[in-house]
PAZAPA-4460 file (N, C-alpha, C; in steps of 0.05 Angstrom, whole numbers, plus 32768, in hexadecimal, padded with zeros to 4 digits):
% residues 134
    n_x    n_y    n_z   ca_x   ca_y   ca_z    c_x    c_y    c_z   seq   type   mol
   817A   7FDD   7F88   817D   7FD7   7F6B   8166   7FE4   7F5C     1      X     A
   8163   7FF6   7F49   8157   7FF8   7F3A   8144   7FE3   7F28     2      X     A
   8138   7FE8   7F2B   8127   7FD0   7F1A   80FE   7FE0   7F13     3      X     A
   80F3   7FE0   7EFE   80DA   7FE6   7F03   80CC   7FD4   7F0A     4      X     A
   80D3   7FBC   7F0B   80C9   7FA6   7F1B   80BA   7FAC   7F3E     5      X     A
   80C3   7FBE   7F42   80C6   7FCF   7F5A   80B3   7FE4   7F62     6      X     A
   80A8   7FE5   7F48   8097   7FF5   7F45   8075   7FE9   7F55     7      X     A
   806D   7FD1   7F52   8059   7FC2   7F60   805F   7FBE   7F77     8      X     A
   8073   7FB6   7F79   807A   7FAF   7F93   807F   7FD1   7FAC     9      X     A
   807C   7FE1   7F9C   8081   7FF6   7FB1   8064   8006   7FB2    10      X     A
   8059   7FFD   7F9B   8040   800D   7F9A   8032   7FFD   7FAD    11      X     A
   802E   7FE1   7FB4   801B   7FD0   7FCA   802B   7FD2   7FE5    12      X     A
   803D   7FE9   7FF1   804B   7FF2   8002   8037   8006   800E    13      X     A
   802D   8006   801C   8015   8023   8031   8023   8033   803A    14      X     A
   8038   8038   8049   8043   804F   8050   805A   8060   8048    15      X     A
   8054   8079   803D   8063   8087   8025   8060   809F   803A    16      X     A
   807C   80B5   8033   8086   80C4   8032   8093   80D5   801B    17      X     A
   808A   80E9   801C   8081   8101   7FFF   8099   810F   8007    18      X     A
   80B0   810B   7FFB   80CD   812B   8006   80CF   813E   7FF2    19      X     A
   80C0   8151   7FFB   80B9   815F   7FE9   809D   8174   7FEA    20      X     A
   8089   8165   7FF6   8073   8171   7FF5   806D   818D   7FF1    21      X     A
   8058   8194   7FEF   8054   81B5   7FF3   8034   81B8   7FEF    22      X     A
   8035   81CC   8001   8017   81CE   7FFE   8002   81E2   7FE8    23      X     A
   801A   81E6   7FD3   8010   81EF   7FB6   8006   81D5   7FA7    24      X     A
   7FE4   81DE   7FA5   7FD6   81C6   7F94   7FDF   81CD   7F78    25      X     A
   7FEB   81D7   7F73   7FF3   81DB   7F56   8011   81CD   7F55    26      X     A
   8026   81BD   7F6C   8034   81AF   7F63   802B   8196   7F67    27      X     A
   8045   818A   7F4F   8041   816B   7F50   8042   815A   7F6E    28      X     A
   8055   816C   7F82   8057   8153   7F98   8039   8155   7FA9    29      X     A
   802D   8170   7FA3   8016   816E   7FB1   8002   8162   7FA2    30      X     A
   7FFC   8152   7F9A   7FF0   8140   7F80   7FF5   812F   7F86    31      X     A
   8010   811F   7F87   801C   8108   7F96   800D   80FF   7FAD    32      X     A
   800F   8110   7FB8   800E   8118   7FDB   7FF2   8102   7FDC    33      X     A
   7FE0   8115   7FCE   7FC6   8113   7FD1   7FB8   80F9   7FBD    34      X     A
   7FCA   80F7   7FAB   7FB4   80E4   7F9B   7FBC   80BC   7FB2    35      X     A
   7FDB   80C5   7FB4   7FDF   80AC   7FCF   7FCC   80AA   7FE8    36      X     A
   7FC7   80C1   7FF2   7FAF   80C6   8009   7F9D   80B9   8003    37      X     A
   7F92   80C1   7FEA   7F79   80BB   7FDF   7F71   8098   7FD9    38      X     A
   7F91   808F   7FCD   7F90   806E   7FC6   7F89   806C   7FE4    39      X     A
   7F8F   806E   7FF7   7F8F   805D   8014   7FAB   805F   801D    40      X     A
   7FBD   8069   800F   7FD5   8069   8026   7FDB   807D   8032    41      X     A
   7FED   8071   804D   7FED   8082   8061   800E   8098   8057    42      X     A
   8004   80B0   8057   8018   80C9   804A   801E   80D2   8057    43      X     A
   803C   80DE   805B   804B   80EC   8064   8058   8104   8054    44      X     A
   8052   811A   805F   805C   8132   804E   807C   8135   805A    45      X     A
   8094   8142   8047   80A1   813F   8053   80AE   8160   8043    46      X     A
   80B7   816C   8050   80C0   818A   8046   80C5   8194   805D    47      X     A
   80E2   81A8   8068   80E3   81B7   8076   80E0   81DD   806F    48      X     A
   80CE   81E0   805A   80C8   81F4   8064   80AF   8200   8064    49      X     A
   8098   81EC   8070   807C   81EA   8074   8079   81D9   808D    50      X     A
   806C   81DD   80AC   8064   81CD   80B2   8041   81C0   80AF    51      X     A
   803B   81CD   809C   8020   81BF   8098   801A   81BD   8079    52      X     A
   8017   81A4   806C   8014   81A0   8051   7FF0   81AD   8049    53      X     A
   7FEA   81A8   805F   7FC0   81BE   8067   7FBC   81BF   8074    54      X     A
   7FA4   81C8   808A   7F9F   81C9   809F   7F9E   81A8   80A7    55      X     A
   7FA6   81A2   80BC   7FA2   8186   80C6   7FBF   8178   80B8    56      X     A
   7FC4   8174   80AE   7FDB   816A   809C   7FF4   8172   80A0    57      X     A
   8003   8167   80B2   8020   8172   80BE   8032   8167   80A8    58      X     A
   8042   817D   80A2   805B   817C   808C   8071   8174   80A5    59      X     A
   8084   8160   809E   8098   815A   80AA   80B2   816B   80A3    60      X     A
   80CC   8173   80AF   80D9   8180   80A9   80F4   8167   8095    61      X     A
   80F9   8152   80A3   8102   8146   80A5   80FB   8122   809D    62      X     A
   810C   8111   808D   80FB   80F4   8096   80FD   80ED   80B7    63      X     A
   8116   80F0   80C2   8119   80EA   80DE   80FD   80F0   80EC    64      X     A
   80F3   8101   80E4   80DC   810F   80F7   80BB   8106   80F9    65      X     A
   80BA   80EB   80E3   80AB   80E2   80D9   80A2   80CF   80ED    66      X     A
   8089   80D5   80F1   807F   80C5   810A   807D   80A1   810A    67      X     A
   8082   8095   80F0   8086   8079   80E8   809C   8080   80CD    68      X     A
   80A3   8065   80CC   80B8   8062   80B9   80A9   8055   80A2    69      X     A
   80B6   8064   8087   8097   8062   8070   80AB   804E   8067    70      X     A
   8098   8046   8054   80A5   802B   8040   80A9   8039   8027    71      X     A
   80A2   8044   8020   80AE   8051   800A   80B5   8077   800A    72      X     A
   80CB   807E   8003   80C8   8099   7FFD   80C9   80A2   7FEB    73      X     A
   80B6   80B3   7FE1   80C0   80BA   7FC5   80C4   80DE   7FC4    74      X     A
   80D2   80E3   7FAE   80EA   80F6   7FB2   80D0   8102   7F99    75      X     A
   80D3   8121   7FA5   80C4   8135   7F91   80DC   8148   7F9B    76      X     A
   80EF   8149   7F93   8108   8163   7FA0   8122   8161   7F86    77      X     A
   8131   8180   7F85   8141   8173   7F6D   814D   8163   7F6F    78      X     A
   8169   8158   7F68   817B   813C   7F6E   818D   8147   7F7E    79      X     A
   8197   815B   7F89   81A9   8160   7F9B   819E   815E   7FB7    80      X     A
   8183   8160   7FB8   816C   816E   7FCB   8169   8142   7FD3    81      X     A
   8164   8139   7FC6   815D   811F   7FBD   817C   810B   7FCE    82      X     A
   8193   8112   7FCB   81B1   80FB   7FC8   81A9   8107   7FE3    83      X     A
   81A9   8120   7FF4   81AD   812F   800E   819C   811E   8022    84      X     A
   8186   8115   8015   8178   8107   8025   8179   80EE   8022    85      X     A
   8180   80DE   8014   8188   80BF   800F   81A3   80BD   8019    86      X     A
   81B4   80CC   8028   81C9   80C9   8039   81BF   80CE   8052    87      X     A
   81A7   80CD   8056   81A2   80D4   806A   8194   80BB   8087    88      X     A
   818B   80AF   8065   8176   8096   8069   818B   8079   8067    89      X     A
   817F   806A   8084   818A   8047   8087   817E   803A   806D    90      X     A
   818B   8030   805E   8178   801D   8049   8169   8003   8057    91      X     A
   817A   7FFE   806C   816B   7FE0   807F   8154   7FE6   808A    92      X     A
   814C   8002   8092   8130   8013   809B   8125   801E   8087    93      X     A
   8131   8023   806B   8119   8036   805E   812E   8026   803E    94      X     A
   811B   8016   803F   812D   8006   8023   8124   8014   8001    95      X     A
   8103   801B   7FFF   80F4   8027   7FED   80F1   8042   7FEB    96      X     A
   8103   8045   7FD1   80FB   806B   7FC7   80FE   8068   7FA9    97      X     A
   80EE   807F   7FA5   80E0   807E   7F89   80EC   809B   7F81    98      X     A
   80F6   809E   7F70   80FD   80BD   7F62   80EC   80C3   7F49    99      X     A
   80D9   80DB   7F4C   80CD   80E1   7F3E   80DE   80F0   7F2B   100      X     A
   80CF   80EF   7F10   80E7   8102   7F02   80ED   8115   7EFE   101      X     A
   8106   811C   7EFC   8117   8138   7F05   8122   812F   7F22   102      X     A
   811E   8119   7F36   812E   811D   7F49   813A   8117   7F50   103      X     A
   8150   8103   7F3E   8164   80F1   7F3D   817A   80F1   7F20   104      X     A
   818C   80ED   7F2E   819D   80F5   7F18   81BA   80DA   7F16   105      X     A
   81D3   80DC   7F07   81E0   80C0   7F0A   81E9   80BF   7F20   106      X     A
   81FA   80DB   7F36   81FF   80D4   7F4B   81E4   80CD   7F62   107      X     A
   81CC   80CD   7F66   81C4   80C5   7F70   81B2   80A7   7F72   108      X     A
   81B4   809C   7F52   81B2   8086   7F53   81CA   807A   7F53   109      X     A
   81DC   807B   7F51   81FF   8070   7F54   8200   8069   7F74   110      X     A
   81F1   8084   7F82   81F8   807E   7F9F   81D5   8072   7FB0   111      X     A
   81BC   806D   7FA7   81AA   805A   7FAA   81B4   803B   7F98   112      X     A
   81C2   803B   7F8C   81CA   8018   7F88   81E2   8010   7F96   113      X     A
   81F6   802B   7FA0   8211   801D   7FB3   8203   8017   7FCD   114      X     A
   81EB   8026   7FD4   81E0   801D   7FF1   81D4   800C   7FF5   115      X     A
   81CD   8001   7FDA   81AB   7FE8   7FDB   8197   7FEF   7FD8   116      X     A
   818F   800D   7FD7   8172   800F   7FD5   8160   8006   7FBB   117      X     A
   8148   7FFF   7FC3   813A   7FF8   7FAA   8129   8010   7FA0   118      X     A
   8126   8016   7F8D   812B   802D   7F7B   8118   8024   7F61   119      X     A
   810C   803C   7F64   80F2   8043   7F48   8100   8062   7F39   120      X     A
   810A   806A   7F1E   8112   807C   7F15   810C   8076   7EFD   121      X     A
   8115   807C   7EF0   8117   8079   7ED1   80FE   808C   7EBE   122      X     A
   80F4   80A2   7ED9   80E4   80B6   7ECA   80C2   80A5   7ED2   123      X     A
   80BE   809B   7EE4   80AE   8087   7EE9   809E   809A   7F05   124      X     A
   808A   80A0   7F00   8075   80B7   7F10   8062   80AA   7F1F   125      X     A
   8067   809F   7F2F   8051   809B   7F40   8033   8098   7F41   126      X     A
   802F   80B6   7F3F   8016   80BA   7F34   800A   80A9   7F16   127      X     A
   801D   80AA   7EFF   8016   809C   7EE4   8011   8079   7EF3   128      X     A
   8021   8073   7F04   801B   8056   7F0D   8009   804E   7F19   129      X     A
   8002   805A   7F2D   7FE9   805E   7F36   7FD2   8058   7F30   130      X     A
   7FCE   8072   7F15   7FBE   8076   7F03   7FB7   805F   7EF6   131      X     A
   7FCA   804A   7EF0   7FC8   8030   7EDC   7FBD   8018   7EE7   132      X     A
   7FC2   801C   7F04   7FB7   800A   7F1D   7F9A   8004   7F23   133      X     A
   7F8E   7FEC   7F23   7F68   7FE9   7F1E   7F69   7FF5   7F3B   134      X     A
***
């Protein structure tokens, strides 16, 4: 269910997964990536066409491939890139994803509320929340 309510409650969540990443410091998911590292949580890069987000820092191709199951994912990919992978994912194993904006659209929140997932959208950045956080 959508709700920004959701928004606290996913941010005091530690293990996140970035679909999307890249290892251009000049995009937003690599900013993401890193400013989560930086709070203390444990990050997962997730992109198949990098296996290394830096040296030391393995890019995943896949969520399957993800050496723990994150509690939250959040989506830096367009919305087609975005629904491909939320059909992909058990909501009873990975209940929290966050769509940054631009990466969700009505069919893919139409099909994160027929599944149950709990859901941060509404143009709602991560990073700006973060930011607001003591």
């Amino acid at each position: 269910m959508s709700n920004n309510s959701f928004i606290c409650e996913m941010l005091d969540q530690k293990v996140w997964a970035v679909v999307g990443a890249s290892p251009n410091c000049e995009k937003v998911s690599n900013h993401i990536f890193h400013m989560l590292s930086e709070r203390g949580y444990e990050v997962y890069a997730v992109n198949p066409n990098y296996d290394e987000l830096e040296p030391g820092i393995p890019c995943y191709h896949t969520i399957e491939e993800l050496p723990k199951v994150p509690d939250v994912i959040d989506f830096v990919v367009p919305p087609a890139v975005t629904l491909a992978n939320l059909q992909k994912i058990d909501p009873c194993l990975i209940r929290n994803v966050w769509f940054q904006p631009g990466t969700s659209n009505a069919e893919v929140i139409a099909f994160a509320e027929e599944k149950g997932f709990n859901f941060v959208g509404n143009g709602s950045c991560v990073m700006v929340e973060l930011r607001s956080r003591p």
